[in-house]
TIDRENRO-537988 format. One record per atom (N, C-alpha, C, O): residue number from 1; residue in one letter; atom name; y, z, x; chain. Coordinates in steps of 0.02 Angstrom, whole numbers, padded with zeros to 5 digits, always signed. Layout:
<pts>
  num  residu  atome       y       z       x  chaine
  NUM       A     CA       Y       Z       X       A
...
</pts>
This chain:
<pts>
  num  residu  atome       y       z       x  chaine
    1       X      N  +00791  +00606  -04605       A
    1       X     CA  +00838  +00612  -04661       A
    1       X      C  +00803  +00647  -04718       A
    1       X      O  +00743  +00635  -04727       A
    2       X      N  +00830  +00684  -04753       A
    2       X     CA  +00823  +00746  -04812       A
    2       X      C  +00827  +00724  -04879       A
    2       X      O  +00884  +00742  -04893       A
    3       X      N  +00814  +00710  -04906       A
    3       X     CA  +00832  +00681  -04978       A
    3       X      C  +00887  +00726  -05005       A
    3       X      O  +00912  +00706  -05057       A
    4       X      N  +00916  +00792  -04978       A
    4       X     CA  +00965  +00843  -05005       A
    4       X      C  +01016  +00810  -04981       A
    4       X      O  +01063  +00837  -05010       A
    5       X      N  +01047  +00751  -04929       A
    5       X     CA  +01086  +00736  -04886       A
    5       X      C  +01096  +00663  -04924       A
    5       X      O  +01147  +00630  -04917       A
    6       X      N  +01047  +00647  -04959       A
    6       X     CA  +01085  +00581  -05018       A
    6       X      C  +01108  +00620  -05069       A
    6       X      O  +01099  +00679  -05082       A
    7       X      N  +01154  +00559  -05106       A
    7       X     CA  +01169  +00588  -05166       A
    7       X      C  +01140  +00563  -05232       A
    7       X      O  +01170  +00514  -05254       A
    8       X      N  +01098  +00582  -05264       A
    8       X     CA  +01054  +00563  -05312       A
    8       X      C  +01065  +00612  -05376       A
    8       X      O  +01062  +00673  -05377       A
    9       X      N  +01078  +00567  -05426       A
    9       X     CA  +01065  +00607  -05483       A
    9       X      C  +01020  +00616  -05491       A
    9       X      O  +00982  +00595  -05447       A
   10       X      N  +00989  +00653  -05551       A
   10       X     CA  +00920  +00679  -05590       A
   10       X      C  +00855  +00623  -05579       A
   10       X      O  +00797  +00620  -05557       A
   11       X      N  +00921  +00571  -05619       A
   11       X     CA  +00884  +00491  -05652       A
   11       X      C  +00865  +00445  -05594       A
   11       X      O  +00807  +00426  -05588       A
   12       X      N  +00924  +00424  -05541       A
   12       X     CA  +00902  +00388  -05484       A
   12       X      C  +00854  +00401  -05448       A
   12       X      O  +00812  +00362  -05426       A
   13       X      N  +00859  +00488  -05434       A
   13       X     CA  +00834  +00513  -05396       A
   13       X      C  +00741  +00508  -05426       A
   13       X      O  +00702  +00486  -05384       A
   14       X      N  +00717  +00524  -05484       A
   14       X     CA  +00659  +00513  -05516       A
   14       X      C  +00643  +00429  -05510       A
   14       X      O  +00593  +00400  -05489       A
   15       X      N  +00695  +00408  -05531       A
   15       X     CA  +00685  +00312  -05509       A
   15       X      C  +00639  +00287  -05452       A
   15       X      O  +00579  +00271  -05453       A
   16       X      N  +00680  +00288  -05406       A
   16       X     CA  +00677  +00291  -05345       A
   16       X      C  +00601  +00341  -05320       A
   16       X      O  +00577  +00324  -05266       A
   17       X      N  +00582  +00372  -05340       A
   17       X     CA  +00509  +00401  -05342       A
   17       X      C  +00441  +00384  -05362       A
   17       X      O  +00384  +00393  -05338       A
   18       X      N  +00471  +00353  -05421       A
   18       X     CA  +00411  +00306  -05475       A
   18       X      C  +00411  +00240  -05452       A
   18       X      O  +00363  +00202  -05459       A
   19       X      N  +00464  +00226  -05422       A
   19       X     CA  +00448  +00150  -05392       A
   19       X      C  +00463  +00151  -05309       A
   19       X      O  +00501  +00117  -05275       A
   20       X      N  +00430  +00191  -05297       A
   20       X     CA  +00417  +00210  -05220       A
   20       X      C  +00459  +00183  -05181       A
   20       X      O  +00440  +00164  -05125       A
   21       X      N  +00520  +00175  -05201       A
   21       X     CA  +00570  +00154  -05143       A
   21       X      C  +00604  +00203  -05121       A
   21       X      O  +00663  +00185  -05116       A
   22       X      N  +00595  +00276  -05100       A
   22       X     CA  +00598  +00330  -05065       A
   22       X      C  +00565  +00311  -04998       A
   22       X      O  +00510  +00287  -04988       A
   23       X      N  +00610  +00327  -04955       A
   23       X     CA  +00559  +00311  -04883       A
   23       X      C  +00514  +00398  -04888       A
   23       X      O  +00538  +00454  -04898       A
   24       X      N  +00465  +00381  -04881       A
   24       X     CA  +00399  +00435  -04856       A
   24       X      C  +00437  +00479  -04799       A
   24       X      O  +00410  +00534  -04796       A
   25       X      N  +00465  +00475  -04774       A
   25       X     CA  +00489  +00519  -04722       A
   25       X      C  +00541  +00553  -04737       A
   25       X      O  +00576  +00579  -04693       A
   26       X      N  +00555  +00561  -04811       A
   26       X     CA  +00601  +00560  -04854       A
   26       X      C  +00603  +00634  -04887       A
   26       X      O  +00643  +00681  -04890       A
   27       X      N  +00546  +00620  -04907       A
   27       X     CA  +00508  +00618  -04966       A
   27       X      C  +00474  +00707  -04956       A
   27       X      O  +00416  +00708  -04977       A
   28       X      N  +00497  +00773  -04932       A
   28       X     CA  +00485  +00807  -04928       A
   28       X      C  +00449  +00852  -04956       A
   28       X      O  +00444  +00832  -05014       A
   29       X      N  +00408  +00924  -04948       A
   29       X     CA  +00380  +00965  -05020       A
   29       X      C  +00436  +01008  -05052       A
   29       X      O  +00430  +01033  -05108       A
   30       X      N  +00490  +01013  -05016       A
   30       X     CA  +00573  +01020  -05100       A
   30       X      C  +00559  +00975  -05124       A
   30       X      O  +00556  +00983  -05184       A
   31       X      N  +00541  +00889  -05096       A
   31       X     CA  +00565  +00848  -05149       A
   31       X      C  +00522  +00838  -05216       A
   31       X      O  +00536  +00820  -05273       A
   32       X      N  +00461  +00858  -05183       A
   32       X     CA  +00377  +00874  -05223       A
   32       X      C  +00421  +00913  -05297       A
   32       X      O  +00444  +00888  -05348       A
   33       X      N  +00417  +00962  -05278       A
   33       X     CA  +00438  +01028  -05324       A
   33       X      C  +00498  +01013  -05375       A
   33       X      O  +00510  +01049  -05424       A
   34       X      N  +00536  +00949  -05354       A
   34       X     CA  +00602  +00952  -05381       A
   34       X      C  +00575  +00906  -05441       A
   34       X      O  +00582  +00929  -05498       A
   35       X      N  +00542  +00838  -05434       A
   35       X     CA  +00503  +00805  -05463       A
   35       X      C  +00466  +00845  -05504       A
   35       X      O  +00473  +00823  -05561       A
   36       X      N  +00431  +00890  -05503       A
   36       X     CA  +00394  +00907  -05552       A
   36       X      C  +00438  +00962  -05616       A
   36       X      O  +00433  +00976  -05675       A
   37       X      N  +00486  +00983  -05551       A
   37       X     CA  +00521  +01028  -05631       A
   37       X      C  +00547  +00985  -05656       A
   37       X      O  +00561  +01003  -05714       A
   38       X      N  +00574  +00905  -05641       A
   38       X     CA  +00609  +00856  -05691       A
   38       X      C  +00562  +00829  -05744       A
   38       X      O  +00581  +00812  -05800       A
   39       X      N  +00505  +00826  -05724       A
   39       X     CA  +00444  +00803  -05766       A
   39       X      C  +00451  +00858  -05816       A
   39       X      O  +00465  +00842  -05874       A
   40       X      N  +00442  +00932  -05797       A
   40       X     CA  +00424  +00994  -05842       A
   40       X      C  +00515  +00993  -05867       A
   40       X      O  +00526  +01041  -05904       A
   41       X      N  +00538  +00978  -05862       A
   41       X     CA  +00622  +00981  -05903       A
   41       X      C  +00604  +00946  -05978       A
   41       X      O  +00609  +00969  -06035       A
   42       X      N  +00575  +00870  -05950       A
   42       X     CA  +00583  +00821  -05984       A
   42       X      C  +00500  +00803  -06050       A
   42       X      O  +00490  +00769  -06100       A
   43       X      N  +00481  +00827  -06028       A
   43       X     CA  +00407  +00819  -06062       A
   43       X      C  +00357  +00894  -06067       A
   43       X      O  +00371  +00953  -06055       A
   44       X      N  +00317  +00873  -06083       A
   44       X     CA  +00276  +00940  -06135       A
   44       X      C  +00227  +00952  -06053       A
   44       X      O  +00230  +00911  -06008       A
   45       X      N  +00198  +00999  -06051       A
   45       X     CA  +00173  +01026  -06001       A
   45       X      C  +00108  +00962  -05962       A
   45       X      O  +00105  +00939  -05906       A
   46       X      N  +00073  +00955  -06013       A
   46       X     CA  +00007  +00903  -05992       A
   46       X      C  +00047  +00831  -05972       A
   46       X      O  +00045  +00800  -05919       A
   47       X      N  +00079  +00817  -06026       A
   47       X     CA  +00101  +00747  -05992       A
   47       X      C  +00155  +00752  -05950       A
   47       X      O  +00195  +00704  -05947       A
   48       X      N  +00166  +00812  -05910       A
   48       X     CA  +00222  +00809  -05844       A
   48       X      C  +00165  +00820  -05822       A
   48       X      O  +00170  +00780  -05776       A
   49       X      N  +00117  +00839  -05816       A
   49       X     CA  +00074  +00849  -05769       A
   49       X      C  +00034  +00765  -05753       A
   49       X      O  +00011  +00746  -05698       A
   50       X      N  +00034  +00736  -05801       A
   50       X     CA  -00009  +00666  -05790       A
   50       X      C  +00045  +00628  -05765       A
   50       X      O  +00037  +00608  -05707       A
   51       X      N  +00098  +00612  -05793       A
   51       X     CA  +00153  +00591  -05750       A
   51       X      C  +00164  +00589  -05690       A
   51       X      O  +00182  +00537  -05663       A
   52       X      N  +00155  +00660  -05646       A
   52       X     CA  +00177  +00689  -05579       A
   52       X      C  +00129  +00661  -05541       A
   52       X      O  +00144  +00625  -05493       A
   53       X      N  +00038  +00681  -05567       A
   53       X     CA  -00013  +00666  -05526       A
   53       X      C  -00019  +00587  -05516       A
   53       X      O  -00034  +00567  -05460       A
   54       X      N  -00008  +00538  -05570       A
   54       X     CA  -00003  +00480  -05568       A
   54       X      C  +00051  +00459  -05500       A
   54       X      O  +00034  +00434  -05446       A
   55       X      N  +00113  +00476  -05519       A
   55       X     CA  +00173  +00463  -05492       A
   55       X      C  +00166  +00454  -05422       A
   55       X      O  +00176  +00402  -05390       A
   56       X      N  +00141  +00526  -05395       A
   56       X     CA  +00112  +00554  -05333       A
   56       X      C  +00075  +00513  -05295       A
   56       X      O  +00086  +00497  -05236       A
   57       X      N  +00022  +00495  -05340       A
   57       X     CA  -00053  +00459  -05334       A
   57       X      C  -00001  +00371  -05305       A
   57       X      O  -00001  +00344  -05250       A
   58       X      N  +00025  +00358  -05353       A
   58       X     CA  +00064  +00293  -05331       A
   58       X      C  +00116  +00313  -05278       A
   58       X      O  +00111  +00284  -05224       A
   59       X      N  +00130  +00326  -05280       A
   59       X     CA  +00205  +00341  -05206       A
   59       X      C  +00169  +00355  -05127       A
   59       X      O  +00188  +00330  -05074       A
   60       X      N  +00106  +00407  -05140       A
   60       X     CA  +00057  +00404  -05087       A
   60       X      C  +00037  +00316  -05061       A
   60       X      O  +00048  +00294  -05005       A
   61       X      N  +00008  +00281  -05115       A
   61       X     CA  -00028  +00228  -05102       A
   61       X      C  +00045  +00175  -05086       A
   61       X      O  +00056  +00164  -05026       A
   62       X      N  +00078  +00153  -05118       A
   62       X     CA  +00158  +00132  -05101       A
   62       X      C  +00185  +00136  -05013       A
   62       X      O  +00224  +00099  -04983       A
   63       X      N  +00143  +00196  -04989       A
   63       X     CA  +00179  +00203  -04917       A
   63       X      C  +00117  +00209  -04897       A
   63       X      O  +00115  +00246  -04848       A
   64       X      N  +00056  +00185  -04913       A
   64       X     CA  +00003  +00177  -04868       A
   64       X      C  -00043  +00234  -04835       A
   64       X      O  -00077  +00236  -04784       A
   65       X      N  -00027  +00284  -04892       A
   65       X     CA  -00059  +00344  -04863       A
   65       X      C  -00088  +00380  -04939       A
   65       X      O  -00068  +00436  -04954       A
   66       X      N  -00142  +00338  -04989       A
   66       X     CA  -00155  +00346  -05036       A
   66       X      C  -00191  +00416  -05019       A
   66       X      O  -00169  +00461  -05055       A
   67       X      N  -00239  +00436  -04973       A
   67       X     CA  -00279  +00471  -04937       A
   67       X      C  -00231  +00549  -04961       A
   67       X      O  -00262  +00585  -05001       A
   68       X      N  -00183  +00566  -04947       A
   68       X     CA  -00129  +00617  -04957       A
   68       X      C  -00143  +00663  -05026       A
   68       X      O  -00141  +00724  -05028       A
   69       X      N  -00154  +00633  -05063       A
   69       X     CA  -00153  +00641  -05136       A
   69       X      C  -00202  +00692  -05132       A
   69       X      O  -00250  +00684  -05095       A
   70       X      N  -00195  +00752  -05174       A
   70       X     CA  -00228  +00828  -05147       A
   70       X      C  -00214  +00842  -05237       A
   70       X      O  -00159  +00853  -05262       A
   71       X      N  -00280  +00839  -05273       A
   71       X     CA  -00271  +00863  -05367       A
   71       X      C  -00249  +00941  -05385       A
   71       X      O  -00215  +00968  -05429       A
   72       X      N  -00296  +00969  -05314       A
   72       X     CA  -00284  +01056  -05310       A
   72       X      C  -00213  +01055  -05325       A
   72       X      O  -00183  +01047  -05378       A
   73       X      N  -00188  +01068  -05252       A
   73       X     CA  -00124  +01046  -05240       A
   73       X      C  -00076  +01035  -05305       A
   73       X      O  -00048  +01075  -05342       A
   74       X      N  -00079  +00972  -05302       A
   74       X     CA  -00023  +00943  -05359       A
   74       X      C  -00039  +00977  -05404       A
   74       X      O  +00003  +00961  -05446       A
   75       X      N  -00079  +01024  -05432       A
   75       X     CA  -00083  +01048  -05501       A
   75       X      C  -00074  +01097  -05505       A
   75       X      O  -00038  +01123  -05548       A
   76       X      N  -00113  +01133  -05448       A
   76       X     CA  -00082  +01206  -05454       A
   76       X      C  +00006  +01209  -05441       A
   76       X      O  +00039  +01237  -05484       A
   77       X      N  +00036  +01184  -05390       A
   77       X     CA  +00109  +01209  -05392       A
   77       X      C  +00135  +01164  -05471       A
   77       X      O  +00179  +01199  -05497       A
   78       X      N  +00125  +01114  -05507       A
   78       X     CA  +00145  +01094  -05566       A
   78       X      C  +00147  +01169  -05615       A
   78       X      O  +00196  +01187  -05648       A
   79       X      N  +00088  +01201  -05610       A
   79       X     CA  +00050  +01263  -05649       A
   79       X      C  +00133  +01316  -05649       A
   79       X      O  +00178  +01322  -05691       A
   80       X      N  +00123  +01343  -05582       A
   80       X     CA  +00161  +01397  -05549       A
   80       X      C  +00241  +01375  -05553       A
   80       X      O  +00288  +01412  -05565       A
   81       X      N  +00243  +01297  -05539       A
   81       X     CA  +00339  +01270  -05586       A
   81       X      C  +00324  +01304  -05659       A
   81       X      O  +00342  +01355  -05688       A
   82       X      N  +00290  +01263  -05669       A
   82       X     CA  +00305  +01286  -05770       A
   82       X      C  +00285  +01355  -05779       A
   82       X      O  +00281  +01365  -05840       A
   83       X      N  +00271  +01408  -05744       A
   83       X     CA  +00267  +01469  -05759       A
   83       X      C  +00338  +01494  -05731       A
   83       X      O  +00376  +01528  -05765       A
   84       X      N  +00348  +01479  -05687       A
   84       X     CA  +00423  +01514  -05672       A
   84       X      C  +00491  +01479  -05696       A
   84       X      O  +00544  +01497  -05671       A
   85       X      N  +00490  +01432  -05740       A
   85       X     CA  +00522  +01384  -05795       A
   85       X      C  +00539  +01437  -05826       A
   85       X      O  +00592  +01468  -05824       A
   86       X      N  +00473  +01451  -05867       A
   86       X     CA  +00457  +01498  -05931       A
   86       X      C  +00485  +01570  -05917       A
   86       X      O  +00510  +01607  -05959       A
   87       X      N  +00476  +01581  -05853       A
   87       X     CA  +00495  +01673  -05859       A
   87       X      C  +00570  +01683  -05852       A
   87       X      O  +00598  +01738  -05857       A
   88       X      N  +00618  +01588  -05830       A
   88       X     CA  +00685  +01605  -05820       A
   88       X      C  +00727  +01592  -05863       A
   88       X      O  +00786  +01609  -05871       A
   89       X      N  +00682  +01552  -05898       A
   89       X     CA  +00718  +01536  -05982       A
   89       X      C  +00738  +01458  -05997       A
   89       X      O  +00725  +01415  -05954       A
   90       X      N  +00768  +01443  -06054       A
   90       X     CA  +00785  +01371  -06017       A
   90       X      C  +00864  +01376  -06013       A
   90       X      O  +00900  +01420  -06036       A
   91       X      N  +00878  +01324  -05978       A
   91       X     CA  +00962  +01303  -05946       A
   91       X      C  +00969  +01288  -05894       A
   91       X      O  +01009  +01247  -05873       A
   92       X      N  +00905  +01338  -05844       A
   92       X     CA  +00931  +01311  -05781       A
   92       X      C  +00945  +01265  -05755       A
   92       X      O  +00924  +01216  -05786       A
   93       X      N  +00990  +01243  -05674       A
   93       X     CA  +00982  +01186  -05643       A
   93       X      C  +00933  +01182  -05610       A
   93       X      O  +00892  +01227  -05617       A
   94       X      N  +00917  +01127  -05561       A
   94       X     CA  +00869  +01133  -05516       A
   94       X      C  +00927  +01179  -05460       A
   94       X      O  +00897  +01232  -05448       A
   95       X      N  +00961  +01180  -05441       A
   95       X     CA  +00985  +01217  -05394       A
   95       X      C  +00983  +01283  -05389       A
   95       X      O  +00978  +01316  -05338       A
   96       X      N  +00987  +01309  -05469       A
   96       X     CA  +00968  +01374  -05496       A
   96       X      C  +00921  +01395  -05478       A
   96       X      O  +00919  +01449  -05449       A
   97       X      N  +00856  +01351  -05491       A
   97       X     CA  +00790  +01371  -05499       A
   97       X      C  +00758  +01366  -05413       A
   97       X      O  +00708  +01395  -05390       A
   98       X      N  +00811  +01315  -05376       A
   98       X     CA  +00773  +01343  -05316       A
   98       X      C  +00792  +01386  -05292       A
   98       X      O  +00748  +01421  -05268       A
   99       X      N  +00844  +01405  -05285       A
   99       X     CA  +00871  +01475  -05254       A
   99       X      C  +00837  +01526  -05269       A
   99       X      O  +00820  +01568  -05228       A
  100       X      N  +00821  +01527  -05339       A
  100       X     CA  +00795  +01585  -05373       A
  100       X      C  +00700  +01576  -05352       A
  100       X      O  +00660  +01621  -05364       A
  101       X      N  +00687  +01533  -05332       A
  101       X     CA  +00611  +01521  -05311       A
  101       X      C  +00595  +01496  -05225       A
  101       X      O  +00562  +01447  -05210       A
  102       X      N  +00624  +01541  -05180       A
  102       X     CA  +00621  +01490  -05107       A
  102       X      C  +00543  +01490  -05088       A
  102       X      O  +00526  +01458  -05038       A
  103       X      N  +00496  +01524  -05126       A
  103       X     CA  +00430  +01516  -05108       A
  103       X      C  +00390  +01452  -05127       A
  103       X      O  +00341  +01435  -05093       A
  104       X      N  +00408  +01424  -05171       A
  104       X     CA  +00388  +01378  -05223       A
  104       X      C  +00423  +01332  -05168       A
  104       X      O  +00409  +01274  -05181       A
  105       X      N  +00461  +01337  -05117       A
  105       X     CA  +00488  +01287  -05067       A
  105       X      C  +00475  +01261  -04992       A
  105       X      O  +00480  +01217  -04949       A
  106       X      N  +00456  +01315  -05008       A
  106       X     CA  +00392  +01338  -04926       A
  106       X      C  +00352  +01300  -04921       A
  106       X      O  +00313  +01305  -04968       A
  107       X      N  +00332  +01243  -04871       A
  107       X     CA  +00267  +01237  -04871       A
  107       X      C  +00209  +01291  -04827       A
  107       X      O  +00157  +01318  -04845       A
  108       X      N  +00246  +01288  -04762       A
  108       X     CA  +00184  +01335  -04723       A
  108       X      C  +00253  +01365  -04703       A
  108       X      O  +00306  +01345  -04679       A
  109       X      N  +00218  +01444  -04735       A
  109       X     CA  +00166  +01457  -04784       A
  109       X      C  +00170  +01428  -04833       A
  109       X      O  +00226  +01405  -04846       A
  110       X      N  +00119  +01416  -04878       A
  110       X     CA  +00120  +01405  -04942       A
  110       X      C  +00114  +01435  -04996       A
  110       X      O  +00053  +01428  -04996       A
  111       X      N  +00128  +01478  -05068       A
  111       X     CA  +00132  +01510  -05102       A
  111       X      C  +00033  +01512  -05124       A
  111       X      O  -00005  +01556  -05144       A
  112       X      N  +00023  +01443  -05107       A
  112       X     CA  -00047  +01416  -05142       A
  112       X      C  -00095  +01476  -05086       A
  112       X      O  -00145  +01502  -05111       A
  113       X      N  -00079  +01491  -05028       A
  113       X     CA  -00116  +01534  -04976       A
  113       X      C  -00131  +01604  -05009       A
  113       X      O  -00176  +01635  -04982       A
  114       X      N  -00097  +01635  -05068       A
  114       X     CA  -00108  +01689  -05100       A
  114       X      C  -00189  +01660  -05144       A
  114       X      O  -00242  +01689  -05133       A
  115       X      N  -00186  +01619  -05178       A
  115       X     CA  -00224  +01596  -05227       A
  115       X      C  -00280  +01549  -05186       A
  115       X      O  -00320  +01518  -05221       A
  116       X      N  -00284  +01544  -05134       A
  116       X     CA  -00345  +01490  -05115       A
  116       X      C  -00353  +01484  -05041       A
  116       X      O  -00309  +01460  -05005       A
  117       X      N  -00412  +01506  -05018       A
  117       X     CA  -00447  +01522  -04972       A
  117       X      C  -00437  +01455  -04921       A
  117       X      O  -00448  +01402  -04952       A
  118       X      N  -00420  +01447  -04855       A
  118       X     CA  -00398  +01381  -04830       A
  118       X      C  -00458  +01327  -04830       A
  118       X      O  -00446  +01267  -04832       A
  119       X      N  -00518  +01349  -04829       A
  119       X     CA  -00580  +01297  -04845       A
  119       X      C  -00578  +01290  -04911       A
  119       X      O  -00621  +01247  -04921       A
  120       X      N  -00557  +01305  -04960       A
  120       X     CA  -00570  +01288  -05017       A
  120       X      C  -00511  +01228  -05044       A
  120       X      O  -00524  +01183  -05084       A
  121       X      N  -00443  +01238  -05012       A
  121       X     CA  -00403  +01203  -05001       A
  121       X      C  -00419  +01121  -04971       A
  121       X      O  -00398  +01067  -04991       A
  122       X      N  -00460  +01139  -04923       A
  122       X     CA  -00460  +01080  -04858       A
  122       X      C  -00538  +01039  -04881       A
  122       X      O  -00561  +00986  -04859       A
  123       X      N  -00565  +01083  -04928       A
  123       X     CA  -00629  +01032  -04981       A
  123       X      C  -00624  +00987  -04983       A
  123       X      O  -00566  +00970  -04972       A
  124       X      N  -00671  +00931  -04995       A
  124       X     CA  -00636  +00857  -05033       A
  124       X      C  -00658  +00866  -05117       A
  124       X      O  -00646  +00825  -05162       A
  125       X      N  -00686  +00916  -05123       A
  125       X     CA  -00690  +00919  -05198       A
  125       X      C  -00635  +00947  -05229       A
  125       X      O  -00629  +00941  -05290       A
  126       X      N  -00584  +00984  -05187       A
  126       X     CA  -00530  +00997  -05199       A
  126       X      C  -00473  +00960  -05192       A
  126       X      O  -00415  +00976  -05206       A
  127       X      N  -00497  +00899  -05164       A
  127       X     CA  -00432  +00846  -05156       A
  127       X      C  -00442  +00787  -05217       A
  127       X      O  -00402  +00746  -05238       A
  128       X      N  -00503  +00798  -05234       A
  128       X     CA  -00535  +00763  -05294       A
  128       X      C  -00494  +00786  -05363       A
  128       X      O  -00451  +00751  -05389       A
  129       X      N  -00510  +00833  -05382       A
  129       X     CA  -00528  +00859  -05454       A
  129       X      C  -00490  +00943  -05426       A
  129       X      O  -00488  +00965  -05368       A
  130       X      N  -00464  +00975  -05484       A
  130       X     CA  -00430  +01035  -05474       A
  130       X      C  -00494  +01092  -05468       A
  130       X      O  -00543  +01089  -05506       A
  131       X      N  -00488  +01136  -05424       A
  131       X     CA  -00513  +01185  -05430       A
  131       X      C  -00473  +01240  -05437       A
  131       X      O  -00415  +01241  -05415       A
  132       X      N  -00511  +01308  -05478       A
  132       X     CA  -00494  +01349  -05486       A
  132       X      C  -00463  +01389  -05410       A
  132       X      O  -00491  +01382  -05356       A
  133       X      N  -00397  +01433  -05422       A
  133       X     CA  -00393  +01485  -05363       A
  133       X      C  -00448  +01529  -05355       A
  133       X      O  -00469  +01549  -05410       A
  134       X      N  -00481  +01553  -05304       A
  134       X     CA  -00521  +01586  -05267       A
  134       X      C  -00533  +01639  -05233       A
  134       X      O  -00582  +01663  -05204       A
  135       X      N  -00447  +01663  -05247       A
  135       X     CA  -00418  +01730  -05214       A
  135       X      C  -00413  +01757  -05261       A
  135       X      O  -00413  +01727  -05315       A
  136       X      N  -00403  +01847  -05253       A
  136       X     CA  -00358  +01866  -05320       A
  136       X      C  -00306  +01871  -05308       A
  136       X      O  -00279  +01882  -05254       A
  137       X      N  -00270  +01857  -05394       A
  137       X     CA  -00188  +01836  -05390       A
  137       X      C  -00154  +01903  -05380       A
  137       X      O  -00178  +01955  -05404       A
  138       X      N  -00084  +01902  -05337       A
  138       X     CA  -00064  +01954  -05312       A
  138       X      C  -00021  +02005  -05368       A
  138       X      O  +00002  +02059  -05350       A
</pts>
């Protein structure tokens, strides 16, 4: 089951995330992405970002798979939402913004494969703490 196939508002739908009663099998990388542009809607850039990684960090551990939690990851696509926020203006929906972004929806591939070398990805110092991209940007 898809989380696009419930019907969730903005609010439930964020609810239901922070208090990990999303089943994990649920819980897709649209649903990743959708979460973070609600964070970047609703709050200033750093604290959607501490929000998300927290959030993340708990919803991982919630379904028993704290291990998941990747800082690269979660920060860079947080980065690359709020840059393509910014270049579309504000108003959009999320429906808007994914249509208009199906890369940012992708997992494999991943948009992050332009910007970061797959060992630098698969690090644990990269699942730790953010590292810089490693590629040049396209």
């Amino acid at each position: 089951m898809h989380l696009e196939s419930i019907t969730l508002d903005d609010a439930a739908f964020l609810r239901c995330f922070e208090e990990g009663t999303l089943p994990a099998s649920a819980f897709h990388h649209r649903d990743h992405v959708r979460v973070a542009w609600l964070y970047l809607k609703a709050e200033p850039p750093l604290s959607a970002l501490a929000r998300f990684a927290d959030g993340l960090q708990r919803f991982a551990a919630a379904h028993g798979q704290a291990r998941l939690y990747h800082e690269t990851i979660t920060w860079a696509y947080l980065l690359l939402i709020r840059e393509r926020m910014e270049r579309a203006g504000a108003g959009a929906t999320w429906e808007e913004f994914a249509e208009r972004n199906p890369d940012l929806l992708s997992w494999k591939p991943s948009i992050l494969d332009r910007y970061y070398r797959p060992e630098t990805l698969g690090s644990e110092v990269a699942r730790r703490v953010f590292v810089m991209p490693d590629r040049a940007s396209p």
